[in-house]
C-alpha positions as CSV (number, residue, x, y, z in Angstrom):
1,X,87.3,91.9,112.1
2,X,89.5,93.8,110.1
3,X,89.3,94.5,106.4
4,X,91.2,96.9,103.6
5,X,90.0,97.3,100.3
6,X,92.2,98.6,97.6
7,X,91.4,100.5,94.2
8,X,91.9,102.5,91.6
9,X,93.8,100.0,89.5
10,X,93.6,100.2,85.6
11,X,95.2,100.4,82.3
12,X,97.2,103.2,81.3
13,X,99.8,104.3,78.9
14,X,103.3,104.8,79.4
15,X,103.7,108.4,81.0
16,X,100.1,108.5,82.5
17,X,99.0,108.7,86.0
18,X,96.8,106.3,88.9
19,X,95.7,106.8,91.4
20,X,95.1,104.4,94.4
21,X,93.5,104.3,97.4
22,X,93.2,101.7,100.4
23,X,90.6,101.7,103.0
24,X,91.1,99.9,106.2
25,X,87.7,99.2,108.4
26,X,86.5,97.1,111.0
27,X,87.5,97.0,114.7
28,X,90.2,99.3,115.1
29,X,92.0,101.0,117.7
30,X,94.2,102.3,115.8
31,X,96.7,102.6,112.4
32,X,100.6,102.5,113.0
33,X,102.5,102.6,110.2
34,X,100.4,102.1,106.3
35,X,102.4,101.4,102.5
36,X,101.9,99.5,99.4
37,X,103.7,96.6,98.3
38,X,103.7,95.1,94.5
39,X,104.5,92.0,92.5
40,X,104.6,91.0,89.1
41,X,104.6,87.7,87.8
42,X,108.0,86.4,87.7
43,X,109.4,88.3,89.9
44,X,109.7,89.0,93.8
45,X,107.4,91.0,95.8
46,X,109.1,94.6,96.3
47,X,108.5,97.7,98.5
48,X,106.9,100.3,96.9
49,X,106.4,103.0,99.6
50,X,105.3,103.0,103.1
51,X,103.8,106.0,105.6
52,X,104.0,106.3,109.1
53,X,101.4,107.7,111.7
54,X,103.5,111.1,111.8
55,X,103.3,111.1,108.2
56,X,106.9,110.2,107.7
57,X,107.7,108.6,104.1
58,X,109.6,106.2,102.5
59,X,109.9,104.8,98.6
60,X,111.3,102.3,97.5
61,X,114.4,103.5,94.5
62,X,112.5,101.9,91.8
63,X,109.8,104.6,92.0
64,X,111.5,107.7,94.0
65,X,110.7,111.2,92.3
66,X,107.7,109.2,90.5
67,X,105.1,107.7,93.5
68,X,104.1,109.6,96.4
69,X,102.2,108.1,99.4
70,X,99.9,109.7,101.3
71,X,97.1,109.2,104.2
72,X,93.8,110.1,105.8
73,X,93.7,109.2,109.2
74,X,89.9,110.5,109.8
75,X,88.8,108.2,107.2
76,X,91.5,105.0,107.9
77,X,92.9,105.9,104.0
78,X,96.2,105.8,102.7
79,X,96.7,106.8,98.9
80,X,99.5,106.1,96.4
81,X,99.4,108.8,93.5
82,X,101.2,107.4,90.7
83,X,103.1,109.5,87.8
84,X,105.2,108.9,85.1
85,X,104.3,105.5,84.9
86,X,106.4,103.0,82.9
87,X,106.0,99.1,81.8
88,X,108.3,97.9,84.3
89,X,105.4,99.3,86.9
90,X,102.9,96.4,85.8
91,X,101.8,94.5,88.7
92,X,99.5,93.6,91.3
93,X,99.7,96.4,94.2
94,X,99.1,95.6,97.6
95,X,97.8,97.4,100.2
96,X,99.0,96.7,104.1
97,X,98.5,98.7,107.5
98,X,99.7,97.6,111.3
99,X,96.7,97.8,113.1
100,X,95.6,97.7,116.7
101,X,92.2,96.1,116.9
102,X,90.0,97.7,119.6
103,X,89.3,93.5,120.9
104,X,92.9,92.9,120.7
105,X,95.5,95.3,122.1
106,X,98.3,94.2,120.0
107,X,99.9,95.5,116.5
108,X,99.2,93.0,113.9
109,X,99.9,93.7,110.2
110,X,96.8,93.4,107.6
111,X,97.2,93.1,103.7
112,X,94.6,94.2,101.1
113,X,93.6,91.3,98.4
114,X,95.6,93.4,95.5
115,X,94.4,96.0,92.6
116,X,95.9,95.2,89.1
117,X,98.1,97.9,87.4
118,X,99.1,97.8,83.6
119,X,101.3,100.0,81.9
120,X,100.8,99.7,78.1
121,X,100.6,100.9,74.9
């Protein structure tokens, strides 16, 4: 089995900060390629950024100069520091990694049940 657990959602202010962090575990071989992924109600799900295994990145423009993405490999972590935060950020973030289970030698790609972030005064 294969599982990833995202948090570090929450409330914040216009112009604060989050953090969040994803943790995949299970039986894995190995992590290809790891982002994050949001939606907010209303509207269509949207890239938000996305990290490969040789630690090459990629944002989507909504959030370029703002988010930066980021991973562990020795603890099967990938991180999404978020500044500058504005209202149009509100949404559920999702967490997703193409994995290799160690039972299964083929890349599949997993997704996270979602952390809730609000941008508010």
């Amino acid at each position: 089995q294969v599982q990833l657990v995202e948090s570090g959602g929450g409330l914040v202010q216009p112009g604060g900060s989050l953090r969040l962090s994803c943790v995949a575990s299970g039986s894995i071989f190995s992590i290809n390629t790891m982002g994050w992924s949001r939606q907010a109600p209303g509207k269509e799900r949207e890239l938000v950024a996305t990290i490969t295994g040789d630690n090459i990145a990629t944002y989507g423009n909504s959030v370029k100069g703002r988010f930066s993405i980021s991973r562990d490999n020795a603890k099967n972590t990938v991180n999404l520091q978020m500044n500058s935060l504005k209202p149009e950020d509100t949404a559920a973030y999702y967490c997703y990694a193409r994995i290799v289970r160690t039972d299964w030698r083929t890349e599949y790609p997993y997704w996270g049940l979602g952390t809730q972030v609000t941008v508010s005064s």
